[in-house]
DRENDO-756553 format. One line per 4 residues: their letters; for each residue x, y negated, z negated of C-alpha. Coordinates in nm, 2 decimals. Each point is the difference from the previous one (the first is absolute). Example, Ala and Ser with C-alpha at 12.3 -4.5 7.8 and 13.67 -1.06 7.14 Angstrom:
BEGIN
as) 1.23/0.45/-0.78 ~ 0.14/-0.34/0.07;
//
This chain:
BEGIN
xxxx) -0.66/-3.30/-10.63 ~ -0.23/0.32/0.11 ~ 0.09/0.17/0.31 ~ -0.31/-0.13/0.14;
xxxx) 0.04/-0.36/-0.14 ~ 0.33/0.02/0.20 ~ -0.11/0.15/0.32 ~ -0.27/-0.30/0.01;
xxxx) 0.23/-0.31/-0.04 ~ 0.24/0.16/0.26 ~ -0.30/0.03/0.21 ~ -0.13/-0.31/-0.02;
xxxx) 0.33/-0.19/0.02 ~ 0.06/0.16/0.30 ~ -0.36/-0.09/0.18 ~ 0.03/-0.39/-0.11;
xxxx) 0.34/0.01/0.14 ~ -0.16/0.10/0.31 ~ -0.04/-0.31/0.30 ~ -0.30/-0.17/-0.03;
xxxx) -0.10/0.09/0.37 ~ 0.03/0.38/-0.12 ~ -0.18/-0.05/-0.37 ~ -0.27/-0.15/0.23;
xxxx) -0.03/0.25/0.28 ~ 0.02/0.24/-0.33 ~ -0.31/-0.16/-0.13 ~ -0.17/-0.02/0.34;
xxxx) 0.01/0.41/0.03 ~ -0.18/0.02/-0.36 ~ -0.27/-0.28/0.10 ~ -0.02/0.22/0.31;
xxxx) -0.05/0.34/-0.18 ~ -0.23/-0.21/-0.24 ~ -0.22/-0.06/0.32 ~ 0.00/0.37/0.12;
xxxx) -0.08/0.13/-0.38 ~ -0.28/-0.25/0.00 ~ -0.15/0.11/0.33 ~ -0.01/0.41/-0.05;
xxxx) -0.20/-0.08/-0.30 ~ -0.23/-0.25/0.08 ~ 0.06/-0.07/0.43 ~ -0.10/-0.32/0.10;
xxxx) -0.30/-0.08/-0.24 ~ 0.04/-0.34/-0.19 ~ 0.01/0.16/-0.33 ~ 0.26/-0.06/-0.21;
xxxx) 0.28/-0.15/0.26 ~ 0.24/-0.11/-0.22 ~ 0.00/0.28/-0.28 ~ 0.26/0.22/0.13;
xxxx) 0.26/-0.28/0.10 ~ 0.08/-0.04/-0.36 ~ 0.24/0.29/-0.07 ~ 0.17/-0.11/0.30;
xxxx) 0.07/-0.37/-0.14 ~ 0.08/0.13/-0.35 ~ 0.23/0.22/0.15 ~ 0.19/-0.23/0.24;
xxxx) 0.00/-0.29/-0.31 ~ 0.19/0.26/-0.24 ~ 0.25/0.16/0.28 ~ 0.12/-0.31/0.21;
xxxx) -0.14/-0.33/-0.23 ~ -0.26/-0.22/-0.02 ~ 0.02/-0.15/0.31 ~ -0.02/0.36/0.18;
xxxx) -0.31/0.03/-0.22 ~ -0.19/-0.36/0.12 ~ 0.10/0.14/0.34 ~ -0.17/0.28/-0.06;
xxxx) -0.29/-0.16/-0.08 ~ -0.07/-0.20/0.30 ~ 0.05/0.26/0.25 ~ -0.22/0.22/-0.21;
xxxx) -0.26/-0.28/0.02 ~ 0.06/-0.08/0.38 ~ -0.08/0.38/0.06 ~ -0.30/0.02/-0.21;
xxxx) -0.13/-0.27/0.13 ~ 0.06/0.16/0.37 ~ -0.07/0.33/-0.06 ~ -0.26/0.04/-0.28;
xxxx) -0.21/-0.33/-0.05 ~ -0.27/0.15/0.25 ~ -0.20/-0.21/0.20 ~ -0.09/-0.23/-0.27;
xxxx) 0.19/-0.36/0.05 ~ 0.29/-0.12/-0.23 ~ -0.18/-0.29/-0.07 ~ -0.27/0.15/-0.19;
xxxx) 0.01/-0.03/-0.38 ~ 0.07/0.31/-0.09 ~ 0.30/0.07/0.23 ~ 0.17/-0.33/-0.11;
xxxx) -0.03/0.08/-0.36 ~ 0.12/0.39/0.06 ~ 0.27/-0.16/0.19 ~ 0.13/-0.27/-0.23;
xxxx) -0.06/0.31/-0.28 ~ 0.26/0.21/0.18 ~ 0.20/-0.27/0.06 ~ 0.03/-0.12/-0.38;
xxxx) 0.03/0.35/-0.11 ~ 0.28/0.09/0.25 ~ 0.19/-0.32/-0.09 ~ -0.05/0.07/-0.39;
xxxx) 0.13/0.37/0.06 ~ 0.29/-0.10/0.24 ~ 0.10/-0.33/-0.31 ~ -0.05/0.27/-0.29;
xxxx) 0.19/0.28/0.12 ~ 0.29/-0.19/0.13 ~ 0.02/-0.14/-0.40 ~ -0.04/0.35/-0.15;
xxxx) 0.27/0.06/0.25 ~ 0.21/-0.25/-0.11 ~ -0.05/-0.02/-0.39 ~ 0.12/0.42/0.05;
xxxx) 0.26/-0.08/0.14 ~ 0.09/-0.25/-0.22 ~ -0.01/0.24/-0.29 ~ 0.13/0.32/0.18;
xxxx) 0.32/-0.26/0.00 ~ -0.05/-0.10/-0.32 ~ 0.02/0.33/-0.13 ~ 0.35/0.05/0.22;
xxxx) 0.16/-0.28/-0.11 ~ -0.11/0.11/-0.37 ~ 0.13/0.36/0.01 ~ 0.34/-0.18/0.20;
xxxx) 0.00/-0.16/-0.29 ~ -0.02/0.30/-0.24 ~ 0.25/0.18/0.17 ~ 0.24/-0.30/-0.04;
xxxx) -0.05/-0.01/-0.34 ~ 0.04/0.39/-0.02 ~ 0.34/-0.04/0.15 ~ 0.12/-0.26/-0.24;
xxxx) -0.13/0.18/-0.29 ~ 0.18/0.29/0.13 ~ 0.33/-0.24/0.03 ~ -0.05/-0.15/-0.33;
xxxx) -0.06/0.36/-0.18 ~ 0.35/0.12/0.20 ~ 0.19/-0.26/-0.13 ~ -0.12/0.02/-0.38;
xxxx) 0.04/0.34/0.04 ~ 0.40/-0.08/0.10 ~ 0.04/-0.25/-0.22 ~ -0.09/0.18/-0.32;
xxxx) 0.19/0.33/0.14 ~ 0.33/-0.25/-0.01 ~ -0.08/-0.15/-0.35 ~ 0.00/0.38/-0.09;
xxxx) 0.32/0.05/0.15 ~ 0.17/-0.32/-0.17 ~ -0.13/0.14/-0.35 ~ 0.14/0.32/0.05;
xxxx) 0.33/-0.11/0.17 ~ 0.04/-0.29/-0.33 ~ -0.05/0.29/-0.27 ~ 0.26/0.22/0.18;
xxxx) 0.22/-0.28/-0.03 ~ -0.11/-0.14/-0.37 ~ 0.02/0.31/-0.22 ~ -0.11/-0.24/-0.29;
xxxx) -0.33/-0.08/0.15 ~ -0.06/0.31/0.20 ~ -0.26/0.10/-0.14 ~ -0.22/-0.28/-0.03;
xxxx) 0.08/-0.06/0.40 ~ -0.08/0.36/0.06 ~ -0.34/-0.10/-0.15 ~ -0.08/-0.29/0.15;
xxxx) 0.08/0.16/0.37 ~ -0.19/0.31/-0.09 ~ -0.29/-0.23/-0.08 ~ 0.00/-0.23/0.36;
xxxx) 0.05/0.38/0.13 ~ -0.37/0.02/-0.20 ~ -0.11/-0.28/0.19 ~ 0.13/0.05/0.33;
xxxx) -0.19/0.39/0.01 ~ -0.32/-0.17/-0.10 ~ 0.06/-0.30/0.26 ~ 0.06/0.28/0.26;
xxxx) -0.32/0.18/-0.06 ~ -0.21/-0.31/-0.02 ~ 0.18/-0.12/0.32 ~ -0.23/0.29/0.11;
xxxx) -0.32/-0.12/-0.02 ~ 0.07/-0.35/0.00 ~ -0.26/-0.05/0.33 ~ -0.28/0.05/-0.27;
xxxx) -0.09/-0.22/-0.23 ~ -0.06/0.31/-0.24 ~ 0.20/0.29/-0.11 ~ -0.15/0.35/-0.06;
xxxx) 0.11/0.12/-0.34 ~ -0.05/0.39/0.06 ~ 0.22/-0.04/0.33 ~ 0.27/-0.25/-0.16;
xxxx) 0.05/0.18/-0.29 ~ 0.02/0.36/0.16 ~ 0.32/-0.13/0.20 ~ 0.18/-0.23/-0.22;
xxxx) 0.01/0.36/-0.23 ~ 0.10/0.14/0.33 ~ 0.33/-0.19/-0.01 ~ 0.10/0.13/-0.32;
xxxx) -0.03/0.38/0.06 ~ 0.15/-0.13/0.35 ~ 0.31/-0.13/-0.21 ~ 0.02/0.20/-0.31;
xxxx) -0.19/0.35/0.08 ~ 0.31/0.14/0.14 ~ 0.24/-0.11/-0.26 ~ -0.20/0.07/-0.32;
xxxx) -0.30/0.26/-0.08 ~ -0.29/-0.26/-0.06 ~ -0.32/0.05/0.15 ~ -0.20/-0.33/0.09;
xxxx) -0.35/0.04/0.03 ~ -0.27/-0.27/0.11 ~ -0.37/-0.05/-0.11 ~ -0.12/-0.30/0.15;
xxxx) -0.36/-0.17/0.05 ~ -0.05/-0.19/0.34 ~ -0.05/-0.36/-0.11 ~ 0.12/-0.32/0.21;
xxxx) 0.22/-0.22/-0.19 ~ 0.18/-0.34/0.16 ~ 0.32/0.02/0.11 ~ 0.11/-0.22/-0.29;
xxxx) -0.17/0.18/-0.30 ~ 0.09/0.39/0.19 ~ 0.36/-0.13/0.03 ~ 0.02/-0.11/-0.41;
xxxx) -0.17/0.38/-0.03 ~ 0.25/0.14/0.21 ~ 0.30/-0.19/-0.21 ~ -0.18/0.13/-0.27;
xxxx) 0.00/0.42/0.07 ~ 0.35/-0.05/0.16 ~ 0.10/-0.14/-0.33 ~ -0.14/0.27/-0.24;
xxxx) 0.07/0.30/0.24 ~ 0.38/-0.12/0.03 ~ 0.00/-0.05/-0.39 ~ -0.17/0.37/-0.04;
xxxx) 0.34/0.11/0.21 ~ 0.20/-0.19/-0.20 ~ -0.11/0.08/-0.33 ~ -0.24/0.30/0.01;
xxxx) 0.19/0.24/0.13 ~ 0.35/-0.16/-0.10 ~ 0.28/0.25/0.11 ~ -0.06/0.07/0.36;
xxxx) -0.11/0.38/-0.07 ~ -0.32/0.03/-0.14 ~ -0.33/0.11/0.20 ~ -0.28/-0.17/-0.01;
xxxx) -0.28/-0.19/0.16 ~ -0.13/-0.37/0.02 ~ -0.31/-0.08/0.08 ~ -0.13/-0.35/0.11;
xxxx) -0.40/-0.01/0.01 ~ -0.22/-0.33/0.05 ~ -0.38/0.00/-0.02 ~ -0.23/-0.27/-0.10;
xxxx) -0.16/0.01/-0.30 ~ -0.33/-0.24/-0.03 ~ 0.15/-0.35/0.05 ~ 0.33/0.10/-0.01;
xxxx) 0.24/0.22/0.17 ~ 0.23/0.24/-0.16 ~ 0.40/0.04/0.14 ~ 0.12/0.31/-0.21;
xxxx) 0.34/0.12/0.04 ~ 0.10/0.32/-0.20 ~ 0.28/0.22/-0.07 ~ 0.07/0.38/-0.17;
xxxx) 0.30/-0.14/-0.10 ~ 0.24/-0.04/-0.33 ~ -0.32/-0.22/-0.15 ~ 0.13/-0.28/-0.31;
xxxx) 0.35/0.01/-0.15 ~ 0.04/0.15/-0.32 ~ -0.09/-0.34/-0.18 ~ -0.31/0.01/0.13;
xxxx) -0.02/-0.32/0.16 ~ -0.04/-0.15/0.37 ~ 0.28/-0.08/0.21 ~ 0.02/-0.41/0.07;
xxxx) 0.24/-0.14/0.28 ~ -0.01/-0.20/0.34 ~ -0.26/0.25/0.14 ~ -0.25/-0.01/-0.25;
xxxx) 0.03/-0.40/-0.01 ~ -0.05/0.02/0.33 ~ -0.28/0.25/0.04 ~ -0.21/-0.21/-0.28;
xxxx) 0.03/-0.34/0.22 ~ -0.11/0.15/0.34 ~ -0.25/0.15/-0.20 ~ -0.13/-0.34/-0.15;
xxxx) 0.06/-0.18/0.38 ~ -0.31/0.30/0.03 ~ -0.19/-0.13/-0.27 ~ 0.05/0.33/-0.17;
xxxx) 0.20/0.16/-0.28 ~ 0.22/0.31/-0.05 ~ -0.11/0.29/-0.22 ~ 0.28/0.32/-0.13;
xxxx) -0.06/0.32/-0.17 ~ 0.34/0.21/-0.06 ~ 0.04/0.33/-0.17 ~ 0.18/0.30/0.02;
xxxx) -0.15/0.14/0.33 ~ 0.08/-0.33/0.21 ~ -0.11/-0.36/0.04 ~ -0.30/-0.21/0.14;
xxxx) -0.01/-0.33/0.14 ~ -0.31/-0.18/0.10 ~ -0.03/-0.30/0.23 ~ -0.35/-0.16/-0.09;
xxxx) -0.12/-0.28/0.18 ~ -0.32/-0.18/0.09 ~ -0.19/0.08/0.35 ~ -0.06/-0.34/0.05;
xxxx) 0.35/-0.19/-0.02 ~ -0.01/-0.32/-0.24 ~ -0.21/-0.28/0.04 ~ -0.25/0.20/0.25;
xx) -0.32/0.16/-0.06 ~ -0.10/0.36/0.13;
//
């Protein structure tokens, strides 16, 4: 709620809290500066007597309730008729009907406001119990996110702890806990902007690469640089994207610039190219192997199935000055329309 939104339900909670005796005496005062309003402008001529008594009942029907407002009403008429009906009789015609008028009109007011009063209030709470209800859910997202994050940093340690102790099948377990390592970095930046129901590529991608020169920039001499459009992706199809570059930059450490020494630079771009967008990841690196052909394995198996949960396809160019990989995958995901 707005600072003034607040400032008027703690204000009127605290006038209907009021005794009725002092809502009442409250009311009387504004029927009473109604009266002295109405006589500087027009003194005691019959004109008009009940015009100016009707901020007065408004007012008193919206701060204290409806019953301060019908209040209101017939003290305002009692003093018209006193003060301000001339010398004319009440019985005549036209008084009757200008007092019945006021009457009705004050009643209406006094009924109307006190249900604009109440259906407010009804959705000023509403909206409380609704963002209550966000922050709940915030806090168990939050919960859920630390756990999975634990959980996966454990399977991780398992792996690694079984291949120091199975020399046989070390490497395959280094592997495997080097891939839920994959998954548990992408969880953790996800976990991010998981109170949105959409992820902005440009911002996603620029720190996920942010982690690698984080982790490797100081231990080998490989630039990582980022060229990113801002698109909004869901969190499902922007965490397969993310699997995705994490795969192909870790396989461009691996196998682009094989011994550890050599400089160089990787560069992950993603722009959107008519209906499609475009996840490139390149390297400067030691390009194809002398036969000429690609390198297959558990990364490239698993790059090409994220890419067709996408809808998409995997594209590579290798030569002598490095390698290109291309993630290209439909705007709209499978089975929707743009």
């Amino acid at each position: 709620m707005s600072s003034m939104r607040q400032y008027y339900m703690r204000t009127a909670l605290r006038l209907r809290a009021w005794p009725l005796a002092a809502r009442w005496a409250a009311t009387a005062l504004a029927v009473g500066a109604a009266a002295a309003v109405r006589f500087a402008i027009f003194g005691w001529t019959a004109d008009l007597p009940f015009v100016l008594f009707f901020p007065a009942v408004l007012g008193a029907a919206i701060l204290f309730n409806h019953g301060s407002g019908i209040f209101g009403t017939a003290l305002s008429a009692v003093l018209a008729v006193w003060l301000f009906m001339g010398d004319e009789p009440l019985s005549s015609r036209r008084n009757i009907v200008r007092l019945v008028l006021f009457c009705s009109v004050g009643g209406f007011i006094a009924v109307a406001a006190e249900s604009l009063h109440q259906a407010y209030l009804e959705a000023e709470r509403a909206h409380s119990r609704a963002i209550e209800a966000e922050q709940r859910i915030a806090t168990l997202l939050r919960e859920f996110r630390h756990r999975v994050h634990n959980d996966l940093q454990r399977i991780v340690a398992v792996l690694r702890l079984q291949a120091s102790r199975t020399p046989e099948a070390k490497a395959a377990l280094q592997e495997a806990a080097d891939r839920v390592q994959v998954i548990a970095r992408v969880h953790d930046r996800l976990g991010r902007d998981a109170s949105d129901a959409m992820v902005d590529t440009h911002r996603f991608l620029h720190e996920l690469v942010a982690d690698f020169r984080s982790s490797v920039g100081d231990l080998r001499p490989i630039g990582f640089f980022v060229q990113a459009e801002a698109h909004q992706l869901s969190l499902a199809r922007m965490g397969a994207v993310g699997l995705v570059v994490n795969e192909l930059v870790t396989n461009a450490l691996k196998h682009a610039f094989p011994d550890g020494t050599r400089e160089g630079a990787i560069n992950v771009k993603f722009h959107r190219e008519g209906h499609d967008y475009i996840v490139c990841v390149a390297d400067d690196g030691v390009g194809s192997d002398r036969t000429g052909t690609a390198r297959e394995g558990m990364g490239t198996q698993l790059v090409k199935a994220f890419a067709a949960q996408l809808g998409g396809r995997i594209e590579v160019e290798r030569d002598a000055t490095g390698s290109t990989q291309r993630l290209i995958f439909p705007v709209a995901p499978p089975g929707d329309t743009e």
